[in-house]
TORBA-892718 format. One record per residue (C-alpha): residue number from 1; residue in three letters; y, z, x. Coordinates in Angstrom, 2 decimals, m for minus. Last residue first. Layout:
NUM|ALA|Y|Z|X $
...
END
This chain:
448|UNK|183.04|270.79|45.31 $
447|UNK|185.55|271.28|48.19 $
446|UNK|185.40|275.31|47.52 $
445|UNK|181.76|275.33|47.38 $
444|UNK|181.70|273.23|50.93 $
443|UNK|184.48|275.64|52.34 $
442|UNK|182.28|278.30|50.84 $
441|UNK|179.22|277.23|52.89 $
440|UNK|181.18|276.63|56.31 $
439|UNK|182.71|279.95|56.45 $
438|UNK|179.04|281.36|55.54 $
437|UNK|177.51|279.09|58.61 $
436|UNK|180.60|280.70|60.88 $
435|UNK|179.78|284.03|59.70 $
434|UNK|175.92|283.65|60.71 $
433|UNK|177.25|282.29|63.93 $
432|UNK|179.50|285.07|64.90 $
431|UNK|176.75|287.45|63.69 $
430|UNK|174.40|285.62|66.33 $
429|UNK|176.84|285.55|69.05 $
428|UNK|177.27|289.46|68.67 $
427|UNK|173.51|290.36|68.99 $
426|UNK|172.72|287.84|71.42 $
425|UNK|172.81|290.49|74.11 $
424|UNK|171.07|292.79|72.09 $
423|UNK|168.60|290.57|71.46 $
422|UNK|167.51|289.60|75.27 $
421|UNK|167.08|292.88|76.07 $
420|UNK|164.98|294.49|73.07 $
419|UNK|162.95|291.31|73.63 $
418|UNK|161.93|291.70|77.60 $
417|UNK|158.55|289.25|77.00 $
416|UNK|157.70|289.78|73.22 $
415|UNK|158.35|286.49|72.40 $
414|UNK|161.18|285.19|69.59 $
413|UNK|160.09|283.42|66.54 $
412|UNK|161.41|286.23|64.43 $
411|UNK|165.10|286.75|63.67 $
410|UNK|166.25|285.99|66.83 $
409|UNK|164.71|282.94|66.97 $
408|UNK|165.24|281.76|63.63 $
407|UNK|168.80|281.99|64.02 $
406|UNK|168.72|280.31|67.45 $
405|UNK|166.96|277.16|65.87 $
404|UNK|169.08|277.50|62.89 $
403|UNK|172.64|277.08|64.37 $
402|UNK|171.95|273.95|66.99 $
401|UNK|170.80|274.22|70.25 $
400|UNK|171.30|270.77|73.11 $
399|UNK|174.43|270.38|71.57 $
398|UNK|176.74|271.34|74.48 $
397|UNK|178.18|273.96|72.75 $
396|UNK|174.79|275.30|71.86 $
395|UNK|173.34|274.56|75.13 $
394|UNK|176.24|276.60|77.17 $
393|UNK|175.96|279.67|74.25 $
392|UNK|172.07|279.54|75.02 $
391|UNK|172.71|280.03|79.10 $
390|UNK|175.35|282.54|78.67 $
389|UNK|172.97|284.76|76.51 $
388|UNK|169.97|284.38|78.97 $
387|UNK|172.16|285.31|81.96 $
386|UNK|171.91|288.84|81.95 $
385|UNK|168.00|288.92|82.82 $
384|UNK|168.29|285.75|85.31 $
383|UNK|167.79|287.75|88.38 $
382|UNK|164.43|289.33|87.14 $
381|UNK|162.76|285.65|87.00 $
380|UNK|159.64|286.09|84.71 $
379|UNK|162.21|287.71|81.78 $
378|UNK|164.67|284.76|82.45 $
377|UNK|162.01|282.05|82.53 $
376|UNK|160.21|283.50|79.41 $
375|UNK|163.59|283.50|77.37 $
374|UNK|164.39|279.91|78.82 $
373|UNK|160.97|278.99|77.48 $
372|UNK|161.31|280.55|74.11 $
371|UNK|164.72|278.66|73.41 $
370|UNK|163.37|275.64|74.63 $
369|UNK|160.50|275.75|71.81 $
368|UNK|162.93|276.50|69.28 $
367|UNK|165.13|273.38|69.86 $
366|UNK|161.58|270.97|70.50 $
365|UNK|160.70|272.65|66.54 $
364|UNK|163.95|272.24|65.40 $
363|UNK|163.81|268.54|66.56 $
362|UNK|165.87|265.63|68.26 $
361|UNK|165.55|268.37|71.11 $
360|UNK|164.52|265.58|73.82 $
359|UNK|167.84|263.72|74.22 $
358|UNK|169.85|266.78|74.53 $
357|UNK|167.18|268.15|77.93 $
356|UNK|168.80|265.00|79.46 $
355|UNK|172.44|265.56|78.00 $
354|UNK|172.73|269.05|79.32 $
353|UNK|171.43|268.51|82.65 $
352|UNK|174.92|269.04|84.52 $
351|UNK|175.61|271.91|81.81 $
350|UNK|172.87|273.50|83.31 $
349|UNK|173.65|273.12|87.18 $
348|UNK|176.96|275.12|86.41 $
347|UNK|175.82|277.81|84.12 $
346|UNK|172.91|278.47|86.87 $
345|UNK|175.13|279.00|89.62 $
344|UNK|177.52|281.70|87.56 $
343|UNK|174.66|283.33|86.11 $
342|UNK|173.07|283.37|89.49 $
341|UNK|176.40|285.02|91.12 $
340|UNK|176.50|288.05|89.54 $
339|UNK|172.37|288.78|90.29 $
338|UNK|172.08|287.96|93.68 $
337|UNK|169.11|286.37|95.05 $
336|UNK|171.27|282.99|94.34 $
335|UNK|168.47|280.10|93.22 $
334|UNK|167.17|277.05|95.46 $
333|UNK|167.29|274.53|93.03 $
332|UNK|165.51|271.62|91.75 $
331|UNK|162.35|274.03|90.19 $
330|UNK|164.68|274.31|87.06 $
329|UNK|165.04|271.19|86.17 $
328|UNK|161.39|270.39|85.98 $
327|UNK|160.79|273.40|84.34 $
326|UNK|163.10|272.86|81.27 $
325|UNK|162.14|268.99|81.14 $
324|UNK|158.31|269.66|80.79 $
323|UNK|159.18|272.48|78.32 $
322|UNK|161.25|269.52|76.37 $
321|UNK|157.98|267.05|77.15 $
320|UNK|155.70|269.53|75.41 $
319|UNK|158.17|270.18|72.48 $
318|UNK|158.68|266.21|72.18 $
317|UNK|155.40|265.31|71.83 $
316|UNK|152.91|263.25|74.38 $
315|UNK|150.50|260.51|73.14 $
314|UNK|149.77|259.33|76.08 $
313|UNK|151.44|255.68|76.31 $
312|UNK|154.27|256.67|73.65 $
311|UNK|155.66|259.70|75.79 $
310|UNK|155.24|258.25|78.91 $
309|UNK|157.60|255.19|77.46 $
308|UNK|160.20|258.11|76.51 $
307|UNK|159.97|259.79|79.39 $
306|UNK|160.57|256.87|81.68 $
305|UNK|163.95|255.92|79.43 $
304|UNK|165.28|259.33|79.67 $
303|UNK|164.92|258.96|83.44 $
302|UNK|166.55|255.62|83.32 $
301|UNK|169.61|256.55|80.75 $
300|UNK|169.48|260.02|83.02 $
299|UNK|170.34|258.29|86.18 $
298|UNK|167.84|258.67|89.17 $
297|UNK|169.40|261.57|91.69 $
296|UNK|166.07|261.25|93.88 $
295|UNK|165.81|264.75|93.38 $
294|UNK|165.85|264.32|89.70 $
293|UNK|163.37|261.50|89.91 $
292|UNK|160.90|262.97|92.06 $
291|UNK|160.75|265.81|90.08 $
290|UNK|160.22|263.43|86.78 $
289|UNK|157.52|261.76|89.13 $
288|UNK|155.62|265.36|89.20 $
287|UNK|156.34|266.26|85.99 $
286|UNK|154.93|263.23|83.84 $
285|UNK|151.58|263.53|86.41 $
284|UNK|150.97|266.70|85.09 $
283|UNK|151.56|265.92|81.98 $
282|UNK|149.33|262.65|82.00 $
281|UNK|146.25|264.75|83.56 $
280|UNK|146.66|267.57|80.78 $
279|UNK|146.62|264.76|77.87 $
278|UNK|143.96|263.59|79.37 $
277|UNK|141.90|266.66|79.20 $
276|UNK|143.71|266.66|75.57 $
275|UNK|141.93|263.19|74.70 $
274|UNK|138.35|264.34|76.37 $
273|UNK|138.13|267.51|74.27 $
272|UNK|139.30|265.87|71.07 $
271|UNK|136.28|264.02|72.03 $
270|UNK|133.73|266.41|72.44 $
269|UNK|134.83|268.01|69.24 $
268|UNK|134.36|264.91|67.64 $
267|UNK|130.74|264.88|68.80 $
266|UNK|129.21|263.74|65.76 $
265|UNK|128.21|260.19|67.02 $
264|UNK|131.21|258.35|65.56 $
263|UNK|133.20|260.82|66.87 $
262|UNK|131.43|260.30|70.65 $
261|UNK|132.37|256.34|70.23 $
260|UNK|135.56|256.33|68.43 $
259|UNK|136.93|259.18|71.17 $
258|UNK|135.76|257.31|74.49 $
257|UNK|137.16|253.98|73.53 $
256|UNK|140.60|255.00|72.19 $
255|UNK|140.50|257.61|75.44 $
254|UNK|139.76|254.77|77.95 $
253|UNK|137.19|253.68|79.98 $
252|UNK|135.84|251.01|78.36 $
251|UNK|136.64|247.98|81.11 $
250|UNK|135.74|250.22|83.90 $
249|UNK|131.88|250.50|82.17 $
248|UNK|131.14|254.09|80.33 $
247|UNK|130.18|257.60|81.25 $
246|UNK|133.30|257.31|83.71 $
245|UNK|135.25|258.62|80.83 $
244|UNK|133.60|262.30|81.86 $
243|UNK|135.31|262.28|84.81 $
242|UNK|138.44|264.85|84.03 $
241|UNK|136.18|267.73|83.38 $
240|UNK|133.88|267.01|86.10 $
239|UNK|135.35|269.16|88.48 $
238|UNK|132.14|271.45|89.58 $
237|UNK|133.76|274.64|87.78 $
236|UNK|135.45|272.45|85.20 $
235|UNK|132.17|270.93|83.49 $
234|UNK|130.88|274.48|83.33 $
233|UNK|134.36|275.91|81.90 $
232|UNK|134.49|272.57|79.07 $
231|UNK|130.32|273.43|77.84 $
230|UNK|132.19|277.01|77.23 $
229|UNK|134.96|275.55|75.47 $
228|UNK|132.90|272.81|73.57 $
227|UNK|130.50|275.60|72.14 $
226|UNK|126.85|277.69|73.39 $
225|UNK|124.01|276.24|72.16 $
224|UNK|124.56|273.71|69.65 $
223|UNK|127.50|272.62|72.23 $
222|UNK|124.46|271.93|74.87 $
221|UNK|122.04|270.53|72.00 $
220|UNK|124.79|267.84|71.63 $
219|UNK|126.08|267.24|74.65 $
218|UNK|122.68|265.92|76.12 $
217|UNK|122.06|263.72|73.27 $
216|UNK|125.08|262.34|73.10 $
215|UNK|125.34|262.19|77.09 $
214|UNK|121.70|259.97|76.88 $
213|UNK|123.65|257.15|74.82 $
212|UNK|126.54|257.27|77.31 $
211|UNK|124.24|256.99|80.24 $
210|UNK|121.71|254.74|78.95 $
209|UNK|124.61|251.72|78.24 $
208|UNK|123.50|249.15|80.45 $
207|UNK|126.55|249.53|83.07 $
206|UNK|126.50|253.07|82.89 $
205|UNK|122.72|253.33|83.86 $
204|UNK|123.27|250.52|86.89 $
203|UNK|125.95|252.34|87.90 $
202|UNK|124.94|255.47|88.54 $
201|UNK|127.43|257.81|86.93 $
200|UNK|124.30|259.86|85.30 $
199|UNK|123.19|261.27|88.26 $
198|UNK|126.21|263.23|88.72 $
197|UNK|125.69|265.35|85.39 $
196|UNK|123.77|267.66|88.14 $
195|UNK|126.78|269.08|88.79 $
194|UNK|126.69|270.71|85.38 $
193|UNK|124.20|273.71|87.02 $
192|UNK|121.24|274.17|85.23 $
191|UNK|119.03|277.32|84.41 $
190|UNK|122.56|278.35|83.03 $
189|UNK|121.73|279.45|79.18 $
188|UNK|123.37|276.07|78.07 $
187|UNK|122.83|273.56|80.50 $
186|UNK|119.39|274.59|80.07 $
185|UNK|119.72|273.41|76.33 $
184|UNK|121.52|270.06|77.44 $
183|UNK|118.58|269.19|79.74 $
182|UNK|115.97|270.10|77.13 $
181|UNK|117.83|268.02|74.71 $
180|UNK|118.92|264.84|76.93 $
179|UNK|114.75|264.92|78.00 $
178|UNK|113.52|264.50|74.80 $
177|UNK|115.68|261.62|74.01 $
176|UNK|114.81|260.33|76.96 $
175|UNK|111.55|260.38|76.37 $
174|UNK|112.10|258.96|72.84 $
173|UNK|114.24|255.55|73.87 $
172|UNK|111.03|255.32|76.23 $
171|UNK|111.68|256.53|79.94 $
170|UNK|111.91|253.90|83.01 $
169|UNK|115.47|253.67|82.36 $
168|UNK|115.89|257.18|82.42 $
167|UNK|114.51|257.16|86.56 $
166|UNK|118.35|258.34|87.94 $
165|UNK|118.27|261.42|85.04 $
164|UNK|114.62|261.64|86.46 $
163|UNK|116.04|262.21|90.15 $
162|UNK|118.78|264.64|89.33 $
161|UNK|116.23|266.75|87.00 $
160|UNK|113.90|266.88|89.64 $
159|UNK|116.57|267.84|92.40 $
158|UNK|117.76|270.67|89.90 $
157|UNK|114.09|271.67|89.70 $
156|UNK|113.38|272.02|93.43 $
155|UNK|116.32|274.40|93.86 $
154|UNK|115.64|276.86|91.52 $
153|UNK|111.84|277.20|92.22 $
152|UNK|112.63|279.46|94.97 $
151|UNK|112.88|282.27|92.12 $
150|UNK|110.00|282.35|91.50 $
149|UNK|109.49|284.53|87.93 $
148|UNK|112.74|283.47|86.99 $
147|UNK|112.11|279.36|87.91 $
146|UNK|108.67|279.54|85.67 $
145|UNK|110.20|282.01|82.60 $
144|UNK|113.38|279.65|82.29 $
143|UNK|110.93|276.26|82.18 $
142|UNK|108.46|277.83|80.20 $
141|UNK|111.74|278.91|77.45 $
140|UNK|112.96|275.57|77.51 $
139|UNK|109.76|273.84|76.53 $
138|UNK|110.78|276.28|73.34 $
137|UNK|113.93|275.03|72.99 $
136|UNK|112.51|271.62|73.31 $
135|UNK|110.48|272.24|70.35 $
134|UNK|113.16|273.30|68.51 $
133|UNK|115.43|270.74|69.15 $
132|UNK|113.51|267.74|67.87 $
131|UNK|111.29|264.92|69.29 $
130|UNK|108.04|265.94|69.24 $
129|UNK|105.68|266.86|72.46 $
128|UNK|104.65|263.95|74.78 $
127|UNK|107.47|263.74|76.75 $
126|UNK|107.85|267.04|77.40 $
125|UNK|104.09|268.06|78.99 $
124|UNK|101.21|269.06|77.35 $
123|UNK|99.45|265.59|77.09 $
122|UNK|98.00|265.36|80.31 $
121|UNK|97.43|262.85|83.24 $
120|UNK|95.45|261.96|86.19 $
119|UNK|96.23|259.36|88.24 $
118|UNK|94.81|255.68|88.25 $
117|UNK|97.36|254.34|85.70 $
116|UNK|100.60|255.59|88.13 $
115|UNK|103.18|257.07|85.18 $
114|UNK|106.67|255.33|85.47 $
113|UNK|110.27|256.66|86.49 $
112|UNK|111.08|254.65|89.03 $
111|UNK|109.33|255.54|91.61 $
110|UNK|105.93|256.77|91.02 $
109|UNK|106.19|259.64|88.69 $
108|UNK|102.85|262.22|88.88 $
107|UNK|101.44|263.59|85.70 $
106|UNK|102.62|264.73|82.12 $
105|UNK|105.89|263.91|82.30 $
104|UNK|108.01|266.80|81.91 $
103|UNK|105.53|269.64|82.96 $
102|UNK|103.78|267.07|85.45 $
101|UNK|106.52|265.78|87.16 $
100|UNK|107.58|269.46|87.49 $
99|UNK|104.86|270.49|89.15 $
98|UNK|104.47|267.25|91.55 $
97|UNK|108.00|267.86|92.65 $
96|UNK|107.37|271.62|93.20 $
95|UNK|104.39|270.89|95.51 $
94|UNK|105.38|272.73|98.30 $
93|UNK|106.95|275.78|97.12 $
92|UNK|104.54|275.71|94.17 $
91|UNK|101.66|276.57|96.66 $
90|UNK|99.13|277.56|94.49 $
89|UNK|97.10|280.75|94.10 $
88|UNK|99.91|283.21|93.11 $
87|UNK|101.75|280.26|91.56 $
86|UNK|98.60|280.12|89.32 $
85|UNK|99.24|283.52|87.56 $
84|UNK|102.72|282.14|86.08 $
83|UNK|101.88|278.68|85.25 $
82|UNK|98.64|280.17|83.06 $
81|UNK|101.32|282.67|81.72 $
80|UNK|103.84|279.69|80.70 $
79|UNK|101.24|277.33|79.22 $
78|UNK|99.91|280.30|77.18 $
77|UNK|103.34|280.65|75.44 $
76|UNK|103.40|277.11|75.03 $
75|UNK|100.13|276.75|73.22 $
74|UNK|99.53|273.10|73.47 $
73|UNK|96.23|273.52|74.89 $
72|UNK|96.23|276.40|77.36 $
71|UNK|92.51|274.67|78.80 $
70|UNK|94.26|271.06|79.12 $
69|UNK|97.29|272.83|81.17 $
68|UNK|95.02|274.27|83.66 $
67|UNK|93.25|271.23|84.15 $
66|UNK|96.49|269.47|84.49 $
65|UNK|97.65|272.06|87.12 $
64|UNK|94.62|271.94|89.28 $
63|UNK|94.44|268.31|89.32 $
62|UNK|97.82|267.91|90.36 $
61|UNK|97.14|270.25|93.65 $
60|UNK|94.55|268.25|94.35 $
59|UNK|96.61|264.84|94.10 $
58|UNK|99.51|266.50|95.59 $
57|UNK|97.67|266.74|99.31 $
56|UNK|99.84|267.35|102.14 $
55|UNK|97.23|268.33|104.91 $
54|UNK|97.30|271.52|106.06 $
53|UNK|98.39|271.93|110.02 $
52|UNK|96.06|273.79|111.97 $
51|UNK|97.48|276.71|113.90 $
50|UNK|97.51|279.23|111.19 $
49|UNK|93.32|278.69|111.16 $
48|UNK|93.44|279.51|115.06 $
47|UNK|92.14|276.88|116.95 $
46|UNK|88.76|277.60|118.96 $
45|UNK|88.03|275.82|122.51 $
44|UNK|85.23|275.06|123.44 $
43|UNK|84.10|275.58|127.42 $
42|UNK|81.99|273.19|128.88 $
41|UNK|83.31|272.89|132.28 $
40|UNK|85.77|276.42|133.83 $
39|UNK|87.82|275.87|136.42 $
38|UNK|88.91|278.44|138.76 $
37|UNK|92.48|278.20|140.36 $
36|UNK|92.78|277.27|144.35 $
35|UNK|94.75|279.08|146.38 $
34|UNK|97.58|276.79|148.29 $
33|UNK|98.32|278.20|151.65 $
32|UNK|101.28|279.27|152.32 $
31|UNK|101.14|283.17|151.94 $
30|UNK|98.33|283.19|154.75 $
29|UNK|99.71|280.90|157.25 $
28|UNK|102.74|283.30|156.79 $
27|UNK|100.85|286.23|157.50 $
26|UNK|99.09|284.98|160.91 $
25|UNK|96.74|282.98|162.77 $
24|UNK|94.52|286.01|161.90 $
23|UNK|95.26|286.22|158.49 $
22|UNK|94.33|282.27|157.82 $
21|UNK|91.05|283.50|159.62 $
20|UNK|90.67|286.66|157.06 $
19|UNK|91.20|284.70|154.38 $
18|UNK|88.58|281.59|154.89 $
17|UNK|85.89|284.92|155.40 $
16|UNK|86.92|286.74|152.34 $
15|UNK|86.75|283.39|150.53 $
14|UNK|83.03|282.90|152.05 $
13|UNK|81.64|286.40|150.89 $
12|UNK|81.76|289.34|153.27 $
11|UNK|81.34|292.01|151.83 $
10|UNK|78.25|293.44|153.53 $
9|UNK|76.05|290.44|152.47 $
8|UNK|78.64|288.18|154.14 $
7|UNK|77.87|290.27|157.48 $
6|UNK|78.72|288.11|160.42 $
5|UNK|81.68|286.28|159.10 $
4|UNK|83.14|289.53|157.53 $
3|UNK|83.08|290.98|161.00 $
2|UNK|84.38|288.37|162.64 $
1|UNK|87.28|288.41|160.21 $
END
């Protein structure tokens, strides 16, 4: 270090110098002590452009767009190529709310539904095209084309759509009208999913009456597109099949109420839709208390009694109630695996039930209809095969099956399900009771 001192021309600048002394009072000294970092004064430094952070501005981006829009004119298949060579220069992904805003309203929605006076606006947009089906089919189309061509589109619509159907009391009676019939069309071909139906239980819109109005509307151009049993597998895949009463106020949400309005609008088929949805809910519910009932060991005047009054309320009929009945009693037991001694079991629990399932087949109709579910219960239940025969002999004695019903069945009403089976072991009860009815016809001849 002496040396370095001496000759800082050789070498030896100062830091060499301060290093060799620490050195010398040894290595640890050395490694300890703190070295200082450069500094550098008046240096600039440059961001990098993917750095900065662009500045949300919907204003330009609407600008674009409208001027777009007012070169295309109302040309709709020009609208949709100008929309589809812009997304390569405009960020759709993060200005898909002001997009669509514009497409269906002409310009940017403050909330609530309405049109700020200082923006910008244009004329090719939904609202202010006519009011009928075919031009909304083909707003349709720029929609479909838009969302297939980017695909991350999808999203961003539904929310639009969810958030005007919450604005439609902002809209004119004709903008919504407008909007129902695009909305029901998209339904349709499946650029919509039904969940988005959920906007329209607010309550303020149910309360007022815009939701029901906007559904007729809505449903209408859907079941124009497609029909009421596809428009009845979208509603069930998000579970809105059994909510659509809740279009209207608690006090109006019934199926008298819900039927006279929608078949007084043209949508009977709508509301025959509604009634057996309904229909569905109460036999479901029927069952499951009748279950309870049974296992509860309820007496049959009171269980009879139940079925009757649930019958009334919804509208039920005897040959659904009888099937009702049949399975009901049925699922009570824990059956015999073996085959000789089901037969046996079944006979026995039967004829216990005999006068409940009697006070339901008041009809030939409720007769036949029990005839082809015990058939499709023994065929579905392989230990029951041999047992169907016993089991309609033990409801005709009992007189839960008359003559006819059985007659017909074996003539031609019966299913398909295990037939050559089944008829062969009616075969000889059947020409005992054909014999018996002839017995009984000449005894009345020979009386007259």
């Amino acid at each position: 270090w002496a040396w370095a001192a001496r000759c800082p021309q050789r070498g030896g600048s100062e830091a060499a110098v301060s290093a060799a002394r620490n050195w010398s009072r040894g290595p640890a000294s050395f490694m300890n002590q703190k070295q200082q970092k450069p500094t550098l004064s008046g240096q600039r430094f440059k961001t990098r452009k993917r750095d900065e952070k662009e500045r949300f501005d919907p204003t330009q981006f609407q600008d674009c767009i409208i001027q777009g829009l007012t070169e295309t004119g109302t040309d709709l298949e020009a609208v949709a190529k100008f929309l589809d060579a812009s997304g390569a220069k405009l960020d759709y992904r993060r200005y898909a709310e002001t997009l669509f805003d514009i497409l269906v309203a002409g310009g940017m929605l403050a909330p609530g539904g309405t049109l700020a006076d200082d923006m910008t606006r244009t004329d090719v947009c939904v609202f202010a095209a006519q009011e009928d089906l075919e031009t909304m089919q083909a707003f349709a189309q720029v929609f479909n084309k838009l969302i297939r061509r980017y695909k991350y589109l999808e999203k961003g619509f539904e929310d639009e759509v969810k958030k005007l159907l919450l604005f439609l009391k902002g809209f004119s009676e004709s903008e919504r009208n407008k909007l129902a019939m695009l909305t029901g069309i998209l339904l349709a071909n499946g650029t919509l999913n039904a969940s988005i139906l959920n906007s329209l239980y607010n309550e303020n819109l149910v309360k007022e009456g815009v939701s029901a109005a906007f559904a007729v509307k809505l449903f209408k151009s859907w079941i124009n597109e497609k029909d009421i049993n596809a428009v009845a597998v979208s509603l069930r895949k998000v579970n809105m099949d059994n909510r659509l009463m809740e279009l209207f106020p608690a006090n109006k949400q019934s199926v008298e109420h819900f039927s006279k309005y929608f078949t007084e609008a043209g949508l009977k088929e709508l509301s025959e839709y509604v009634r057996n949805q309904q229909t569905i809910g109460a036999r479901k519910e029927l069952q499951k208390e009748l279950q309870e009932q049974m296992s509860r060991g309820d007496p049959f005047k009171d269980i009879i009694l139940y079925i009757k009054e649930e019958m009334k309320k919804n509208n039920i009929s005897e040959q659904t109630v009888i099937a009702i009945i049949w399975s009901s009693v049925m699922s009570t037991v824990e059956w015999n695996k073996k085959e000789e001694l089901v037969a046996e079991q079944a006979i026995k629990h039967l004829k216990q039930y005999s006068p409940l399932l009697a006070a339901f087949t008041t009809q030939g109709q409720s007769e036949l209809t029990l005839l082809l579910k015990i058939q499709e219960y023994c065929y579905d239940n392989i230990h029951f095969m041999k047992a169907f025969q016993k089991i309609v002999v033990l409801f005709y004695k009992a007189e839960v099956l008359s003559e006819e019903p059985i007659l017909k069945w074996y003539k031609d009403a019966h299913l398909a399900k295990g037939k050559s089976v089944f008829l062969e072991q009616m075969k000889k009860f059947v020409e005992w009771l054909k014999n018996a009815e002839e017995e009984s016809e000449s005894e009345a001849e020979e009386g007259d």
